[in-house]
Backbone as a printed PyTorch tensor [residue, N CA C, xyz], in Angstrom:
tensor([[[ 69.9290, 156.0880,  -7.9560],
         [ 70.9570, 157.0580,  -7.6350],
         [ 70.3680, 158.0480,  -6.6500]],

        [[ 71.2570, 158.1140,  -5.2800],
         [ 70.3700, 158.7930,  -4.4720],
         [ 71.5670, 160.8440,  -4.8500]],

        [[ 70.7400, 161.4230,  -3.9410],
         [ 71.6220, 162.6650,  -3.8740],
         [ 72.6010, 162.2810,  -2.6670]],

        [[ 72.1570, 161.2180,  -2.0800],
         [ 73.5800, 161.3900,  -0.6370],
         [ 74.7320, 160.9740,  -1.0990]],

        [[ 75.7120, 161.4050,  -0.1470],
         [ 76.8170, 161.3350,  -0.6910],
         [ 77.8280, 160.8380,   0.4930]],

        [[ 79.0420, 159.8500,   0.1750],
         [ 79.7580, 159.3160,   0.7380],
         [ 80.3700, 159.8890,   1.8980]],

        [[ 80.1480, 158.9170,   3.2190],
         [ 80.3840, 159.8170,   4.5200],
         [ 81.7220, 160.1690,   4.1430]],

        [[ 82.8950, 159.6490,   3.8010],
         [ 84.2040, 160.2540,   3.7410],
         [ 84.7260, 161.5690,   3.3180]],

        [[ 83.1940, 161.9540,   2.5600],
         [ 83.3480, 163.2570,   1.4790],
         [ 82.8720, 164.2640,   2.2770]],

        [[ 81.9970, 163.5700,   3.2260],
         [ 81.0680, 164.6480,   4.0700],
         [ 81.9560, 165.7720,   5.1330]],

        [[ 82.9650, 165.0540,   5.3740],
         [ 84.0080, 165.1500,   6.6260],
         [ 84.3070, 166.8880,   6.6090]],

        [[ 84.2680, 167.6470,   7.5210],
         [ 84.6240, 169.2720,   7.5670],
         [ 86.1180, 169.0890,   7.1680]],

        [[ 86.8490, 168.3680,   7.8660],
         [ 88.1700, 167.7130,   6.8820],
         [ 88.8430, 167.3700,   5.7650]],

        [[ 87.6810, 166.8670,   4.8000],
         [ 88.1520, 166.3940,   3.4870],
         [ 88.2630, 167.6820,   2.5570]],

        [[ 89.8490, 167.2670,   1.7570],
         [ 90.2830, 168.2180,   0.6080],
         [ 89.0710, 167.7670,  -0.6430]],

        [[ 88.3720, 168.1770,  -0.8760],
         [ 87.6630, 167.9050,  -2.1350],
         [ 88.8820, 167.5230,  -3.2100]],

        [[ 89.2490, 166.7600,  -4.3250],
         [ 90.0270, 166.9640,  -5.2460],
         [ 89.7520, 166.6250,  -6.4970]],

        [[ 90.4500, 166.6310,  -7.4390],
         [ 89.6770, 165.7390,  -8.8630],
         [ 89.1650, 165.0160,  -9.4670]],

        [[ 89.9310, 164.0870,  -8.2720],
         [ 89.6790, 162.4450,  -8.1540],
         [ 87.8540, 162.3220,  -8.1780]],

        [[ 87.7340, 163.0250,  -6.6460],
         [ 86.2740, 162.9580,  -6.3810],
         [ 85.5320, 163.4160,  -7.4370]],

        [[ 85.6410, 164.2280,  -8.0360],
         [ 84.5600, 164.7440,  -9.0320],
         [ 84.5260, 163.7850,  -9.8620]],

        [[ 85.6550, 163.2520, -10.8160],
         [ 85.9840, 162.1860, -11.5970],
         [ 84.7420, 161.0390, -10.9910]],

        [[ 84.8560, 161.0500,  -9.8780],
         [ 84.1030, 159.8460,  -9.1360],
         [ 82.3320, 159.8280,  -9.2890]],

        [[ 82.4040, 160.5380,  -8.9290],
         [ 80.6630, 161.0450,  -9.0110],
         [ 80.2540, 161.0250, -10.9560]],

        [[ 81.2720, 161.4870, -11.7600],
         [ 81.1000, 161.5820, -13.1590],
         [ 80.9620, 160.2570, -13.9690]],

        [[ 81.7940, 159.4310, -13.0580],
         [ 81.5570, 157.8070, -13.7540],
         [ 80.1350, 156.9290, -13.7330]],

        [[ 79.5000, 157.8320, -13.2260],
         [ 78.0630, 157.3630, -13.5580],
         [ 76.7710, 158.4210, -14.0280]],

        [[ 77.3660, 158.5680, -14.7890],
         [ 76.4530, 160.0150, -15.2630],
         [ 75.8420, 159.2820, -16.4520]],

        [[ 74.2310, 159.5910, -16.1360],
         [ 73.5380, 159.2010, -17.7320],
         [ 72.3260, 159.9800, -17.4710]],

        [[ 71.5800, 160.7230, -18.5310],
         [ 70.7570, 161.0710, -18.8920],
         [ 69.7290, 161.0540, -16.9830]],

        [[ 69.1890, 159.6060, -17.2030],
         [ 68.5690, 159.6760, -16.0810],
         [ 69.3030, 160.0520, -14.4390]],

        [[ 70.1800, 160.0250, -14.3960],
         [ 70.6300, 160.3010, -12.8910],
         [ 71.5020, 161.9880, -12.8690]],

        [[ 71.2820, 162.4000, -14.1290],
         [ 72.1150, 163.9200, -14.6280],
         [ 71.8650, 164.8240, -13.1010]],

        [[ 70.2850, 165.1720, -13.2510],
         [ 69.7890, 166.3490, -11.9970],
         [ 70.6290, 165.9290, -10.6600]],

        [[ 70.4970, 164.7780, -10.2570],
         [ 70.9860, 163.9390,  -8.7410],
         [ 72.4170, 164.5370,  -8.5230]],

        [[ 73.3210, 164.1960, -10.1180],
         [ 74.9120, 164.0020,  -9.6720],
         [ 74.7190, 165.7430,  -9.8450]],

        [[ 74.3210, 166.5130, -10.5280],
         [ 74.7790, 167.5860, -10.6280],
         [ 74.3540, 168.6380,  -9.1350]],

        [[ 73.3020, 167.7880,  -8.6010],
         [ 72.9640, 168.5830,  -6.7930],
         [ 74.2080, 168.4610,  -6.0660]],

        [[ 75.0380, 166.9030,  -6.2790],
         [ 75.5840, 166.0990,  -5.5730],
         [ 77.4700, 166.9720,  -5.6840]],

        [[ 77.5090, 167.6320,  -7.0220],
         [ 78.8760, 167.9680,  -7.7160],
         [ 78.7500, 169.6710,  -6.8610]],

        [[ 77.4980, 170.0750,  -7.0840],
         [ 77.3570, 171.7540,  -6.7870],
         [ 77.6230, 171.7710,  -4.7140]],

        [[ 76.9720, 170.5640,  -4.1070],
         [ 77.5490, 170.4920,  -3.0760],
         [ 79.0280, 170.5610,  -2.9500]],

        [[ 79.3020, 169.2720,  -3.3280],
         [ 81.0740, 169.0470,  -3.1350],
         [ 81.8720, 169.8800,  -3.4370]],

        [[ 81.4610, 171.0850,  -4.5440],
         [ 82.5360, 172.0970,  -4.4280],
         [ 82.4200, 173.2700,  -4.0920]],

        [[ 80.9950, 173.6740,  -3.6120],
         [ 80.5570, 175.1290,  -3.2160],
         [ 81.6660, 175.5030,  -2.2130]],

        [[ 82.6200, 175.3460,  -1.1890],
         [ 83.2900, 176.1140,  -0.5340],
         [ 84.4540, 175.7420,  -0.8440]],

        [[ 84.5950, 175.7290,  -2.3320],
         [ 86.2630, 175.7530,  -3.1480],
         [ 86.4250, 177.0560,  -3.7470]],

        [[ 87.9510, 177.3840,  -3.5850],
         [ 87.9520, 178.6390,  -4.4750],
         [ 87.9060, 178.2140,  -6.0990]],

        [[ 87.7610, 179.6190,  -6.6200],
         [ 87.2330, 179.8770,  -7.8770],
         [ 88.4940, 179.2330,  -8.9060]],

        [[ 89.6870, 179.3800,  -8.0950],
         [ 91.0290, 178.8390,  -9.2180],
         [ 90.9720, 177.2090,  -8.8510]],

        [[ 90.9120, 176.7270,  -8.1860],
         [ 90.5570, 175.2410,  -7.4570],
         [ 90.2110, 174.3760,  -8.9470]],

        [[ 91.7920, 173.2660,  -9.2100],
         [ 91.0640, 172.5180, -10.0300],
         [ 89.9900, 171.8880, -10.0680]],

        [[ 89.4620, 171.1320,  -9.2110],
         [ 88.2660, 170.3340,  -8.4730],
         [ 87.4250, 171.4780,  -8.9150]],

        [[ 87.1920, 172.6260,  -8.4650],
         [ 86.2030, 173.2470,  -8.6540],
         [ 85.3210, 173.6510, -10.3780]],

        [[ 86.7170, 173.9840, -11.1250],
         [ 87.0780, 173.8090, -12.9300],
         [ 86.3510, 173.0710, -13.1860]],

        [[ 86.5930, 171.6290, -12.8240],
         [ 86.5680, 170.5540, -13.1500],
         [ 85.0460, 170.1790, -13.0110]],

        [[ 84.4210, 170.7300, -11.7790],
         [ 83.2950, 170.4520, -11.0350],
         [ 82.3100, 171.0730, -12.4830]],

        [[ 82.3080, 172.7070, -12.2010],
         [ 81.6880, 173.7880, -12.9430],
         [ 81.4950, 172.9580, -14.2860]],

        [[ 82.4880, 172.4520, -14.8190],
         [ 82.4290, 171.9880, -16.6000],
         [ 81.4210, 171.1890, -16.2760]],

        [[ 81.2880, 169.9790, -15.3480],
         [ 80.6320, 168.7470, -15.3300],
         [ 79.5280, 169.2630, -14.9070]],

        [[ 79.3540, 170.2400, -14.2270],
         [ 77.5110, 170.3290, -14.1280],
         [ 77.0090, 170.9730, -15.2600]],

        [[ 77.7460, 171.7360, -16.0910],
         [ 77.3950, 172.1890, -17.8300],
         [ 77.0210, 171.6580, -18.1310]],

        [[ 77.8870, 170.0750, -18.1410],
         [ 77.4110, 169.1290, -19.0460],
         [ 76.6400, 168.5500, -18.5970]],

        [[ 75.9680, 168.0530, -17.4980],
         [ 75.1240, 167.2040, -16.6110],
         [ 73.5980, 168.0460, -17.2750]],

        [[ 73.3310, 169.3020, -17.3020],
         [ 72.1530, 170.0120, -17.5900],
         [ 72.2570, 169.6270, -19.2580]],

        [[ 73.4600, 170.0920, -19.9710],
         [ 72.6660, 169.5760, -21.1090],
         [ 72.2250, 167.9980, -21.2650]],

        [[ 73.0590, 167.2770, -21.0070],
         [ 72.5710, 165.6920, -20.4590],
         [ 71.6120, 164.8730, -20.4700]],

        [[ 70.7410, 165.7820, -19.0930],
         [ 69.7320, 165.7750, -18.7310],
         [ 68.0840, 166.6640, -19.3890]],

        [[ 68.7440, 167.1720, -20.1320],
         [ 67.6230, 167.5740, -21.0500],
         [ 67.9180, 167.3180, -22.5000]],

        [[ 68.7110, 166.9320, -22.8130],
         [ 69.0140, 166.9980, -24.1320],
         [ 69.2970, 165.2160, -24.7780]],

        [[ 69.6670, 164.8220, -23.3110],
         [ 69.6110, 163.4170, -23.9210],
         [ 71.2970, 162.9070, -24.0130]],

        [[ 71.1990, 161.5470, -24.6410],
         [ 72.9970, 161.3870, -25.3980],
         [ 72.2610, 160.0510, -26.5220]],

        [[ 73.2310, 160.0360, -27.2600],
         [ 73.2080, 159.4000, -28.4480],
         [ 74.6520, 158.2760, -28.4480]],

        [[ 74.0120, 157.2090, -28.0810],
         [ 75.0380, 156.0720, -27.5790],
         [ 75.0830, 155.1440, -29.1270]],

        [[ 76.2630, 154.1780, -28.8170],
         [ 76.1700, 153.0520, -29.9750],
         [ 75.9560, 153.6210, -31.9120]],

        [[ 75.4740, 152.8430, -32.5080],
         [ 75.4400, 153.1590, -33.7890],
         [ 74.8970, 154.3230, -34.2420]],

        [[ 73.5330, 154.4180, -33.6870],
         [ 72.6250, 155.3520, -34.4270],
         [ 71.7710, 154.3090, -34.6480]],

        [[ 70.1270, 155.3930, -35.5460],
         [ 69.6090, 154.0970, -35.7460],
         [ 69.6590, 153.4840, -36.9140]],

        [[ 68.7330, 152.2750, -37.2760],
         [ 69.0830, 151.5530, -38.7160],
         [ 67.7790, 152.0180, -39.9110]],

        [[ 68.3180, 151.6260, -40.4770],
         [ 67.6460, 152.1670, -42.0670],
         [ 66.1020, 152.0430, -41.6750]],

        [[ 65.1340, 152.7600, -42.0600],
         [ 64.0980, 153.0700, -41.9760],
         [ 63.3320, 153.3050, -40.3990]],

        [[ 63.9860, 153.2040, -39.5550],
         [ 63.5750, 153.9390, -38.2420],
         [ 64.5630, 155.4200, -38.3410]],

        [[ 63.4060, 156.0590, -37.3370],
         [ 63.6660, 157.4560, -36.8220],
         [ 64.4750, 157.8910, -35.5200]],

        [[ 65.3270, 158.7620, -35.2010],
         [ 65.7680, 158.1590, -34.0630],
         [ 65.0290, 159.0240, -33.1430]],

        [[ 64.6770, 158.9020, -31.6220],
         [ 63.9480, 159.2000, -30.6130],
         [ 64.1420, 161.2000, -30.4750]],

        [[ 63.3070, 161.6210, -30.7100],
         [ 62.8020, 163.2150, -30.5350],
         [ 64.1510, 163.4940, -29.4340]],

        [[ 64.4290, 163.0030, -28.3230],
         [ 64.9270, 163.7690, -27.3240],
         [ 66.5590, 163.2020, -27.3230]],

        [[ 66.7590, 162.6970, -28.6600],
         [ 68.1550, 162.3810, -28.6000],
         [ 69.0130, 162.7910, -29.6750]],

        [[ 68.3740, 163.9550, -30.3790],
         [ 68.6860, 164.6180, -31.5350],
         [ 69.8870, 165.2690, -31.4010]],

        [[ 70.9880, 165.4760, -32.4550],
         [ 72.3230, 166.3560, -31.6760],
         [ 72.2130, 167.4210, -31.5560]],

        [[ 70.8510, 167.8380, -32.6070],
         [ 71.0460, 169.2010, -32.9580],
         [ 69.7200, 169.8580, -31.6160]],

        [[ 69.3710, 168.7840, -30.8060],
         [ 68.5150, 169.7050, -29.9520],
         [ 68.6500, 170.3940, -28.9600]],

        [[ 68.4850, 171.4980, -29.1700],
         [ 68.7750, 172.8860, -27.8550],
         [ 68.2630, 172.5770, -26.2000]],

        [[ 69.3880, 172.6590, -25.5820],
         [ 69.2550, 172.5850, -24.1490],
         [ 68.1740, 173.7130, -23.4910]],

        [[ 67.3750, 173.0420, -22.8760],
         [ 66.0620, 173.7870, -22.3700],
         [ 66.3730, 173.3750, -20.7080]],

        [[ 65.9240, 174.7840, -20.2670],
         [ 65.3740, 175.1200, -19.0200],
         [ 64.4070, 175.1720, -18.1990]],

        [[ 64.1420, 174.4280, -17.7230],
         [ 62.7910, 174.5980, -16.7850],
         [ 62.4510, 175.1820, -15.4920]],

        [[ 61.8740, 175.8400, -15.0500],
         [ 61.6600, 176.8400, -14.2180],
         [ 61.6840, 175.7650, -12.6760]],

        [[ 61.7840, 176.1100, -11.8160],
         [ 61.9060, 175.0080, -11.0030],
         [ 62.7410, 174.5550,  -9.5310]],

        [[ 62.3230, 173.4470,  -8.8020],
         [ 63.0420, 173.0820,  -8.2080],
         [ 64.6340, 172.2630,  -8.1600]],

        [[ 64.7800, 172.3600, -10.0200],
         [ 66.2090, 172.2750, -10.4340],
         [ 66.8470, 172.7240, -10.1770]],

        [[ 66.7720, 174.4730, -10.3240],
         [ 67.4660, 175.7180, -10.0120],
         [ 68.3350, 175.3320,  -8.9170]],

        [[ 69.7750, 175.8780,  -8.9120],
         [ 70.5480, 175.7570,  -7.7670],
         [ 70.9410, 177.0930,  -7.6900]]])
């Protein structure tokens, strides 16, 4: 998953809209969280503040940071006598790291 992003989106022309965000969100996992959320904070930085797209944007990079640090918990769970993995706990608190994350 790179950070570039689709020439059509790039355009001084294009209406950003829901659709697009929707678009970029259909591949969101743990590992590609930081990428889409550079990729989401681009696409809507020169939307206004009431701008669904923008709503829409803001929620999804919330969730992209906890995501990306916190993990997700897919499928069953685990089975009787295993533990399940430290960084996929529900109850674990979203952490910050000082950094070239920062936007």
């Amino acid at each position: 998953m790179a950070q570039m992003e689709q020439p059509e989106r790039l355009r001084p022309d294009h209406q950003v809209t829901v659709d697009d965000v929707r678009q970029l969100m259909g591949a969101s996992t743990p590992h590609f969280a930081l990428q889409l959320r550079e990729r989401l904070r681009r696409l809507i930085r020169g939307l206004a503040a009431d701008d669904p797209a923008r709503q829409l944007g803001e929620q999804e990079i919330a969730r992209l940071d906890r995501l990306a640090f916190t993990g997700e918990v897919r499928g069953e769970g685990f089975q009787d006598g295993q533990r399940p993995l430290p960084s996929l706990g529900e109850d674990e608190p979203t952490r910050y790291v000082e950094g070239p994350t920062a936007g």
